[in-house]
ROLUM-714864 format. One line per field, with one value per residue (C-alpha): residue number from 0; y, x, z negated. Coordinates in pm, 1 decimal, decimal comma, always signed. Layout:
<recs>
num c(NUM ...)
c2 c(Y ...)
c1 c(X ...)
c3 c(Z ...)
</recs>
This chain:
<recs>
num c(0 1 2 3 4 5 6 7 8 9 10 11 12 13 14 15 16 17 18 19 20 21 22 23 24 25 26 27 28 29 30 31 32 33 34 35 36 37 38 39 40 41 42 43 44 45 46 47 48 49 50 51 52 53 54 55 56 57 58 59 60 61 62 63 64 65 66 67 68 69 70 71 72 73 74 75 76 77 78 79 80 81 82 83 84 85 86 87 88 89 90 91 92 93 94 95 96 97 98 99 100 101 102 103 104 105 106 107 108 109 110 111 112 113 114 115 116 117 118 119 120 121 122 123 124 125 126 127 128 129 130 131 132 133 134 135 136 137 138 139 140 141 142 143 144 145 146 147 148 149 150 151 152 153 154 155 156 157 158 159 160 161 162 163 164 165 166 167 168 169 170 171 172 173 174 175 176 177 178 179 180 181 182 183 184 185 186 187 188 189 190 191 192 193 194 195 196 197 198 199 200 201 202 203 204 205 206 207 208 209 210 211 212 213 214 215 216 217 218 219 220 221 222 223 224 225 226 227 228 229 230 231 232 233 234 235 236 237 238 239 240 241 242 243 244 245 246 247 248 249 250 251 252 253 254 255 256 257 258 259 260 261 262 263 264 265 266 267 268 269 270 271 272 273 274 275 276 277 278 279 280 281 282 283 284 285 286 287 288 289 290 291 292 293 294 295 296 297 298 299 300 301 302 303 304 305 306 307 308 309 310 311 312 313 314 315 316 317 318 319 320 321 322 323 324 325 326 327 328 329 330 331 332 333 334 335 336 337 338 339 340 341 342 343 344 345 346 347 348 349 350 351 352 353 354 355 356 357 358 359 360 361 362 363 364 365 366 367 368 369 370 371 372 373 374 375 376 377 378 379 380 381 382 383 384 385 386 387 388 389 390 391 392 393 394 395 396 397 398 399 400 401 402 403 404 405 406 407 408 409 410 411 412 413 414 415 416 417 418 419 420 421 422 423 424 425 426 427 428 429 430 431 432)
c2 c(+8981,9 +8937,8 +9259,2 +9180,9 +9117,6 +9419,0 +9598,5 +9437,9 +9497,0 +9849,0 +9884,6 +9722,3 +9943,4 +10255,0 +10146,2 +10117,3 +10422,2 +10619,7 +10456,5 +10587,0 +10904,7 +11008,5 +11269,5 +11089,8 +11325,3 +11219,7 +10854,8 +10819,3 +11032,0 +10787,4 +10483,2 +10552,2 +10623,3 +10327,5 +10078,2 +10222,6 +10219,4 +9827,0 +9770,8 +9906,4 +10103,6 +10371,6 +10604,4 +10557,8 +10599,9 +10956,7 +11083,5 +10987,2 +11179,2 +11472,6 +11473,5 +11361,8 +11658,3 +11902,0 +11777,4 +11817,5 +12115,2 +12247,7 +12117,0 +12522,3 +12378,0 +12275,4 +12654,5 +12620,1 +12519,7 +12831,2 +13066,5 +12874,5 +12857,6 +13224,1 +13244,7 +13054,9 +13264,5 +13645,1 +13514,7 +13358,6 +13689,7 +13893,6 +13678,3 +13467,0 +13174,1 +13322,9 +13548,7 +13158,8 +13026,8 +13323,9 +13313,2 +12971,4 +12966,9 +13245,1 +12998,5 +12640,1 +12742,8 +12736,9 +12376,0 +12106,1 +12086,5 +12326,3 +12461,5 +12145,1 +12211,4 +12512,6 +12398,0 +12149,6 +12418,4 +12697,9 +12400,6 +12324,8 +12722,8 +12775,5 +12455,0 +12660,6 +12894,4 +12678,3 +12346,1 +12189,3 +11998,8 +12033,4 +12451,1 +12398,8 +12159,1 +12430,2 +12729,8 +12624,5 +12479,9 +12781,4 +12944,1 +12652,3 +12455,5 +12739,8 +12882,7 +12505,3 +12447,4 +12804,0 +12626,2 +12312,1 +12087,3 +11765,9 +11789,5 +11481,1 +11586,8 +11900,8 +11831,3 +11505,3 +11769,6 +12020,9 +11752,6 +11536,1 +11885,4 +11938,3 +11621,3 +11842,0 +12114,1 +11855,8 +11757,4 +12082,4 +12248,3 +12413,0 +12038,1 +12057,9 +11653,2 +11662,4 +11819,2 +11578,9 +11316,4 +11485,3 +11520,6 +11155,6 +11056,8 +11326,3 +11376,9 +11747,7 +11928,5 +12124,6 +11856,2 +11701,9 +12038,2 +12049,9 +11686,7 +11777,3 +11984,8 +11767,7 +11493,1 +11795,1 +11907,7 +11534,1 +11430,6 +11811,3 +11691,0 +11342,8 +11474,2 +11763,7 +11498,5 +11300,0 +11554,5 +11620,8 +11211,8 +11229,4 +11479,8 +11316,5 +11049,0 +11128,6 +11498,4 +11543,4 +11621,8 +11929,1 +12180,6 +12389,1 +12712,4 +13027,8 +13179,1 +13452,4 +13739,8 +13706,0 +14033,8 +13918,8 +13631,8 +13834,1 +14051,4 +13751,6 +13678,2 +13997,7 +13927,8 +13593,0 +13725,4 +13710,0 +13323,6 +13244,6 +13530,4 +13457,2 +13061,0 +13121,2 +13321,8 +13101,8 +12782,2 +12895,4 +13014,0 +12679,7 +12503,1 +12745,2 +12744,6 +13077,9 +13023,9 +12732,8 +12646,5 +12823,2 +13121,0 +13041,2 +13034,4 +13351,3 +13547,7 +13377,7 +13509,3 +13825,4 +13895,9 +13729,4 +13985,9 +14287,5 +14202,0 +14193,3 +14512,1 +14675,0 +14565,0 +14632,7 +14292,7 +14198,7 +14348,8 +14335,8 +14040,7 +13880,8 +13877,9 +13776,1 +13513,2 +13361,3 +13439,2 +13237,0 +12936,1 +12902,2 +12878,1 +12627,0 +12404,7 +12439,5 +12328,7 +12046,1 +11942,8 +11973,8 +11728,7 +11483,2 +11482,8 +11429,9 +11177,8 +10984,2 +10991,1 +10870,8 +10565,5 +10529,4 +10479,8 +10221,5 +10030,0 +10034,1 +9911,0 +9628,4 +9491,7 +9495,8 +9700,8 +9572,9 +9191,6 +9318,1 +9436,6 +9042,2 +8851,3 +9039,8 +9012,9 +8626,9 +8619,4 +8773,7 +9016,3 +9199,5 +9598,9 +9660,2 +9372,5 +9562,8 +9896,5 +9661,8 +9553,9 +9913,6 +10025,6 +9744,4 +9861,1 +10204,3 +10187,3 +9977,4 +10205,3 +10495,3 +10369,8 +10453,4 +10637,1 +10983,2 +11050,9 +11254,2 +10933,1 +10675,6 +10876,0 +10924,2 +10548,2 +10328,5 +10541,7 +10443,7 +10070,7 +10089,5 +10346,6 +10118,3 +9852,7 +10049,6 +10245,5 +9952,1 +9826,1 +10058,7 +10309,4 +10683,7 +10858,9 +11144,0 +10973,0 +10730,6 +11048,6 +11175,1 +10820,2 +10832,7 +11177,1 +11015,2 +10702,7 +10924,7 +11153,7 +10812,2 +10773,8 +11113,5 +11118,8 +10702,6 +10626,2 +10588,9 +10846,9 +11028,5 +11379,2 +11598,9 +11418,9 +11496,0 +11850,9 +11950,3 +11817,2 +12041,2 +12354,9 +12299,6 +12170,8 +11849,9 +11508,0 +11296,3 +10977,8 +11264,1 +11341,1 +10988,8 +10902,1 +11230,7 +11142,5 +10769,7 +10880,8 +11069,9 +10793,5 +10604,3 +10899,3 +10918,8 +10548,5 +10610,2 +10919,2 +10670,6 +10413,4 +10672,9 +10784,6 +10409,3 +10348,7 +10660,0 +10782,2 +11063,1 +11279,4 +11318,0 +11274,2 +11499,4 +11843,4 +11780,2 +11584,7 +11952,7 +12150,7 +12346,5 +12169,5)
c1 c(-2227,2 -2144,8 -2133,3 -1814,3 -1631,7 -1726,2 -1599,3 -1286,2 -1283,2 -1358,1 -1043,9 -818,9 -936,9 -851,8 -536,7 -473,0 -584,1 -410,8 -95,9 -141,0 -120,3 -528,6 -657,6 -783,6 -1103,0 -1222,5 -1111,1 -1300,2 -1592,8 -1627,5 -1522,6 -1761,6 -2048,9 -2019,6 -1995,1 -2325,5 -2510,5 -2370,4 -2444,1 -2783,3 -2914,4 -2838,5 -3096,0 -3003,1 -2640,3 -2705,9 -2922,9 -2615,4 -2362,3 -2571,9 -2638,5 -2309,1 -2175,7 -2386,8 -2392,6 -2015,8 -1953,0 -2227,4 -2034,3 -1917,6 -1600,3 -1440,1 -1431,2 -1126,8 -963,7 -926,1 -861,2 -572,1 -447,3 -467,1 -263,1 +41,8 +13,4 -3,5 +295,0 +497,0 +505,7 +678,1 +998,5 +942,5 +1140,1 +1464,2 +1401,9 +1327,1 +1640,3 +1853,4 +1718,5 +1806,7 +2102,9 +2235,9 +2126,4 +2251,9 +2502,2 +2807,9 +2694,7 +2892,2 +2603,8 +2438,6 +2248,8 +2101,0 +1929,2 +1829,2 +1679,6 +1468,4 +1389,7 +1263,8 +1062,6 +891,1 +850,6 +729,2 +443,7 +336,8 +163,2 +174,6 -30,6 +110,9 +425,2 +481,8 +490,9 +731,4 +987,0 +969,2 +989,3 +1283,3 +1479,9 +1529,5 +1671,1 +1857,1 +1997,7 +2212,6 +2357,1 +2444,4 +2665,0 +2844,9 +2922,0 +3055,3 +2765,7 +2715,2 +2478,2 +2249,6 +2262,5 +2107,4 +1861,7 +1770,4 +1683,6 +1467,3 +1238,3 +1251,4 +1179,4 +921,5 +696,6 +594,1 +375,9 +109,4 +188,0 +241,2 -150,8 -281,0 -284,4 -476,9 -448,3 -571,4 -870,5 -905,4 -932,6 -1126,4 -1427,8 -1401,1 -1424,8 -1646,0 -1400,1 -1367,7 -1141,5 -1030,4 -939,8 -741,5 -578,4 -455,4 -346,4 -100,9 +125,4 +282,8 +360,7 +514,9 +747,6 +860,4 +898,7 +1119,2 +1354,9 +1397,3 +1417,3 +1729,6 +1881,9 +1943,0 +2077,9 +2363,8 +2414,2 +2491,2 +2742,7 +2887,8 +2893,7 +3066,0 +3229,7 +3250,1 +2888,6 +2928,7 +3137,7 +3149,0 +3040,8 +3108,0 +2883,7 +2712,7 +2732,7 +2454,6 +2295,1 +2232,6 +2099,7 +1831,4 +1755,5 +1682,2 +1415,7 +1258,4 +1223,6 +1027,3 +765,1 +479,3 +493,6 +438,0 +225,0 -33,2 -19,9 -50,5 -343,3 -549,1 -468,1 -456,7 -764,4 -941,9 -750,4 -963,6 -1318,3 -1294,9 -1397,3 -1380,0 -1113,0 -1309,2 -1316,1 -918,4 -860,6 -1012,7 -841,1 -515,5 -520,6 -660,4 -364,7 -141,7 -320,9 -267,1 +129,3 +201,1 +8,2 +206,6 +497,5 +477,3 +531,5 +191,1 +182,7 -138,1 +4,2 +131,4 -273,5 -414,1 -185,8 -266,5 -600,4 -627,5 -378,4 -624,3 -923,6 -762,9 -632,4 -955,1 -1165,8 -912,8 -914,3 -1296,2 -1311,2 -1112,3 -1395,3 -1664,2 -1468,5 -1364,9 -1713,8 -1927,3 -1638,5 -1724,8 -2088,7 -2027,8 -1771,1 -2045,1 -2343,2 -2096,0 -1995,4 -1669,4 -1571,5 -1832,7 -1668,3 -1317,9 -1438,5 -1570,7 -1279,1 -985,5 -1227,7 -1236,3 -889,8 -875,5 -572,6 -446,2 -515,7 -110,9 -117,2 -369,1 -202,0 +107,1 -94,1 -245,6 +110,0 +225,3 -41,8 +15,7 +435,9 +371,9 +148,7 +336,9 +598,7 +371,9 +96,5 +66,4 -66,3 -393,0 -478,4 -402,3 -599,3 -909,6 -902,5 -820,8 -950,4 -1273,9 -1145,8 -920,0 -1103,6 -1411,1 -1139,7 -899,2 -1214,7 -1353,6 -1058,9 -1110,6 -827,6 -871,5 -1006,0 -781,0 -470,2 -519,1 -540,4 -191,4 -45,7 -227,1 -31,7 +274,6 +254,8 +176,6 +498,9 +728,2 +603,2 +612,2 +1018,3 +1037,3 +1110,3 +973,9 +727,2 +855,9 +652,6 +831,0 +1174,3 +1122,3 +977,6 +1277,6 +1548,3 +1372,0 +1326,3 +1700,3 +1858,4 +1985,1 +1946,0 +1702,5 +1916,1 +2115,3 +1787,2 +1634,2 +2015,7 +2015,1 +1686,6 +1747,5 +1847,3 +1539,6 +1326,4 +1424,4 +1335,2 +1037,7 +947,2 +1078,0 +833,9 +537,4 +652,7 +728,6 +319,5 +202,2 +395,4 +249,1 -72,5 -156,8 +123,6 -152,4 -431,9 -299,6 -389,5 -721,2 -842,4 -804,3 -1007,3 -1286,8 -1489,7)
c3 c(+281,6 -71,9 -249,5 -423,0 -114,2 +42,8 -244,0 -215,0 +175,4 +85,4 -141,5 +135,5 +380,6 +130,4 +59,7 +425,6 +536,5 +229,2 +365,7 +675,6 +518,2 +590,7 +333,6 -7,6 -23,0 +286,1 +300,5 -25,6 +82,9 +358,1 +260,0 -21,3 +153,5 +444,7 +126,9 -5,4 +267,9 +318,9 -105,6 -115,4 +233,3 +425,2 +291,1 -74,6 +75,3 +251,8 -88,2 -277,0 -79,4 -111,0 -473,1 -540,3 -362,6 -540,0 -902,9 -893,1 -722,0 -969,3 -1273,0 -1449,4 -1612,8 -1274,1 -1255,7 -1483,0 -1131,4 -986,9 -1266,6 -1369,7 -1009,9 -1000,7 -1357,9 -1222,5 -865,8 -1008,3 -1253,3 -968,5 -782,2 -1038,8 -1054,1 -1340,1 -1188,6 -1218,4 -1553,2 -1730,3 -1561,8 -1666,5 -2013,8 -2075,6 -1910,1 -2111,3 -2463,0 -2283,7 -2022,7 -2253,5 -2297,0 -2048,4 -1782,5 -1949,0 -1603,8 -1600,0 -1915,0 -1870,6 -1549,1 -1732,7 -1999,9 -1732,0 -1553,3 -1907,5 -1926,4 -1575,8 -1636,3 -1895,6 -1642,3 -1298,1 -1337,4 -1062,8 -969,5 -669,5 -696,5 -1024,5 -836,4 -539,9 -722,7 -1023,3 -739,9 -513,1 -846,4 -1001,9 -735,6 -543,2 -942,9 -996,0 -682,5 -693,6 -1076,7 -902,2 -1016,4 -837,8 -581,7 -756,8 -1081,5 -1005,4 -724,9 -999,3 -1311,8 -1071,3 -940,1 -1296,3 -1391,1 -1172,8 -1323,0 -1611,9 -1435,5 -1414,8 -1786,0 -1985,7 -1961,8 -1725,2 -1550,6 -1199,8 -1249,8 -1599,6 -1468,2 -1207,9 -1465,5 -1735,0 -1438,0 -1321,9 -1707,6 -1819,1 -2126,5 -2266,7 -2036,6 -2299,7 -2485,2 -2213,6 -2202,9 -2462,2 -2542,3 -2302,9 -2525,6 -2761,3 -2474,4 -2227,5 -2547,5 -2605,1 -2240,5 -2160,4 -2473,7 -2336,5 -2004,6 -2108,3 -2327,9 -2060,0 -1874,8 -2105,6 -2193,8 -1803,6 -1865,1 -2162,1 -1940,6 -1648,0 -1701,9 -1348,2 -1241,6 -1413,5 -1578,3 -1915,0 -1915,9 -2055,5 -2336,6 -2311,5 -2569,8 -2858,2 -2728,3 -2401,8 -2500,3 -2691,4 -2387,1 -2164,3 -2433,3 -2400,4 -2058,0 -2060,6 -2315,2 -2079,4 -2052,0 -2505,3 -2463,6 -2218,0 -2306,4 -2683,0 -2573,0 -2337,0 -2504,8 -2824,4 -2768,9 -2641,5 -2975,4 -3211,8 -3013,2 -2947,2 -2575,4 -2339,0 -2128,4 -1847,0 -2039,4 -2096,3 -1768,2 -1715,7 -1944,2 -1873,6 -1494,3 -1593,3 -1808,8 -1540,5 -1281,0 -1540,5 -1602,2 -1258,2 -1185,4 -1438,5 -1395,9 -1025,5 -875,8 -704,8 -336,1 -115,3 +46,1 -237,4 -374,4 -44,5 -59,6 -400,5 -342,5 -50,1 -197,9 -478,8 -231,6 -28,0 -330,1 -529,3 -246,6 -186,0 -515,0 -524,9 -244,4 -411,3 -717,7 -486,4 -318,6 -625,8 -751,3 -478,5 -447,6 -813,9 -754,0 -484,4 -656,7 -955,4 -748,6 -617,8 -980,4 -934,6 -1260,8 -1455,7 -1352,8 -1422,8 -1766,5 -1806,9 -1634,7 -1880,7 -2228,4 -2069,0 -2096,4 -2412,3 -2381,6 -2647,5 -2602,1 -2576,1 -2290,0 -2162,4 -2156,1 -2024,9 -1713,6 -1647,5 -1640,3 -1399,3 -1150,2 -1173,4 -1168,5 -847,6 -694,4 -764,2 -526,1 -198,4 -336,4 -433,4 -790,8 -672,1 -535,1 -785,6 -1021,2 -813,5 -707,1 -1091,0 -1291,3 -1192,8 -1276,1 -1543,3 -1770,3 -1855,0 -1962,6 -2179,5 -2355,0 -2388,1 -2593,2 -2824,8 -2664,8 -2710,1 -2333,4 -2390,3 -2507,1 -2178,6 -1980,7 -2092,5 -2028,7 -1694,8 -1597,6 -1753,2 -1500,0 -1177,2 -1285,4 -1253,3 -941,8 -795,1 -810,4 -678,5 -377,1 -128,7 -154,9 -429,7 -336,4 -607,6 -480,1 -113,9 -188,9 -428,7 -101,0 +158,9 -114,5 -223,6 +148,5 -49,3 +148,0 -28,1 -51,5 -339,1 -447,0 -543,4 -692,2 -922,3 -1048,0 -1179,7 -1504,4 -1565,6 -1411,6 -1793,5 -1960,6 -1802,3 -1916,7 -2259,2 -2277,5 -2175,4 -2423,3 -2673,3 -2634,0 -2642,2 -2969,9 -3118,3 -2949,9 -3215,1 -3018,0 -2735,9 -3014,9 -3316,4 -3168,4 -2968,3 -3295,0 -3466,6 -3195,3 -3329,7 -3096,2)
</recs>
């Protein structure tokens, strides 16, 4: 059989059993594997899974997973949810939806230290989402600003996606890290700002608030200190080469570990807990890099990308066409797939190809995390949606209407970052090294 077709069989056959809601890791570990054998031979097929498996669960900075994992965990058990809600609340509330705001702030705040979505949208919602209806907010509006929320723990560094990425690319983790800042601050202002042109809008999703004295306000501030602290620390620490971003990790959940010591927080349960989650989602996320690189392999030894790279320099595309096409496929497949696996399954495809155009790796990284997040809160899928209805008790059909809005400002973030890559590019470009 032609090796092209069985490449393209191969893809069908992913996409099918993804859709059927089958692991990623192992679909691509197997689906992988069975095209290798088919491409080259069996024996060449079995050495590869083994090596495969080995060279990346070898690689040292994938040991950034865990210890950032552990960072957001030790900080989640000490309350920090509600302190960041309370403190911005206090600043914003005053404001006509002003809760919304603040919701979107303390999700920004909370990304800082949790690297993952899914655990922001869960966490910000229990908080935000019962103070908003006992404030007569509309049901949408503020189930739609805790999961559009929610998109920016995989944005905002520590990234577990970003990671993801930098090891099927082999860019500088670090780097990627870090690229994330500027993006996360522009995409939590657009994100806000369409929270209160909602408001403006229609005055009835939400009420005006009261303000809260101007010493309050500076207590609140007091009590959110860890979050600067510790990020300034870690990250500013991989900015100025002081250490690596495994190093960062490190010393961002040791001084997670120490504050919640101190402060009290961190039971015996509590740490078996978070050390166990971070077990379970490192070797999960693990998985997926093994997976995603032995499907790399095989789609290489079947020429599919390296035909792809010929067919559109054929056509001769401009590089913003290009970047327009990339976004097609990914906005589409955002509507059924989850983000883990759109990025372990095109950016073996597209990556060559927008390189190749002379794009910057780490700026198409950012964009990359910027397409997944408008398709974690569409429908149908919509994981960050559906998780921030059953955290919150909202129905989803409230939960995909509240987050429309941000949907745009999603897209406007994206488009903002295609008009002006240096946003992702400015502060990695500065990195000692």
């Amino acid at each position: 059989m032609n090796t092209v077709l069985i490449g393209i069989l191969s893809f069908v056959v992913l996409l099918i059993l993804v859709f059927l809601h089958m692991p990623i890791s192992i679909v691509m570990v197997v689906v992988g594997t069975i095209g290798y054998a088919l491409v080259v031979n069996p024996q060449a097929a079995l050495i590869k899974l083994g090596t495969d498996t080995f060279n990346n669960a070898a690689v040292y900075t994938l040991s950034v997973i865990p210890m950032f994992l552990l960072m957001g965990l030790f900080l989640g058990t000490s309350g920090l949810a509600r302190r960041l809600f309370d403190a911005f609340n206090a600043w914003f509330g005053h404001i006509r939806g002003g809760l919304a705001i603040a919701t979107v702030g303390a999700s920004a705040f909370f990304s800082a230290v949790s690297g993952s979505n899914i655990g922001t949208a869960a966490t910000i919602g229990k908080v935000a989402v019962p103070e908003m209806r006992t404030h007569k907010y509309k049901d949408s509006l503020a189930a739609g600003c805790v999961a559009a929320g929610g998109t920016l723990g995989i944005l905002i560094p520590p990234s577990s996606l970003m990671i993801v990425y930098g090891a099927l690319t082999e860019e500088s983790i670090g780097k990627l890290l870090i690229a994330g800042i500027l993006p996360g601050i522009v995409t939590a202002v657009l994100l806000a700002f369409t929270a209160w042109l909602q408001v403006r809008i229609n005055p009835s999703l939400a009420p005006t608030g009261t303000e809260a004295p101007f010493k309050i306000k500076m207590q609140t501030l007091k009590s959110i200190w860890p979050v600067p602290v510790i990020f300034a620390i870690s990250m500013g620490g991989i900015w100025l080469g002081v250490f690596t971003a495994t190093e960062g990790g490190a010393i961002g959940a040791f001084l997670s570990l120490l504050y919640a010591l101190i402060t009290k927080q961190l039971t015996k349960k509590g740490l078996n807990s978070a050390l166990e989650e971070t077990a379970n989602v490192t070797a999960m996320i693990f998985l997926v890099i093994i997976g995603g690189t032995l499907y790399g392999h095989f789609l290489t030894a079947t020429r599919i990308p390296l035909l792809m790279k010929e067919y559109i320099i054929a056509l001769d595309l401009s590089p913003l066409l290009l970047i327009g096409l990339v976004f097609i496929v990914y906005f589409v497949a955002g509507f059924v797939m989850d983000a883990m696996a759109i990025i372990v399954i095109f950016t073996n495809l597209f990556y060559p190809l927008v390189t190749q155009a002379g794009y910057n790796g780490i700026w198409f990284g950012v964009i990359t995390i910027l397409l997944c997040n408008i398709g974690f809160i569409t429908p149908p899928v919509g994981p960050v949606s559906m998780v921030t209805a059953s955290a919150t008790n909202t129905p989803v059909e409230a939960v995909f209407k509240g987050v429309t809005p941000f949907w745009f400002a999603l897209i406007a973030a994206t488009a903002i970052l295609i008009a002006f890559p240096n946003i992702a590019t400015y502060l990695p470009g500065m990195m000692m090294n």
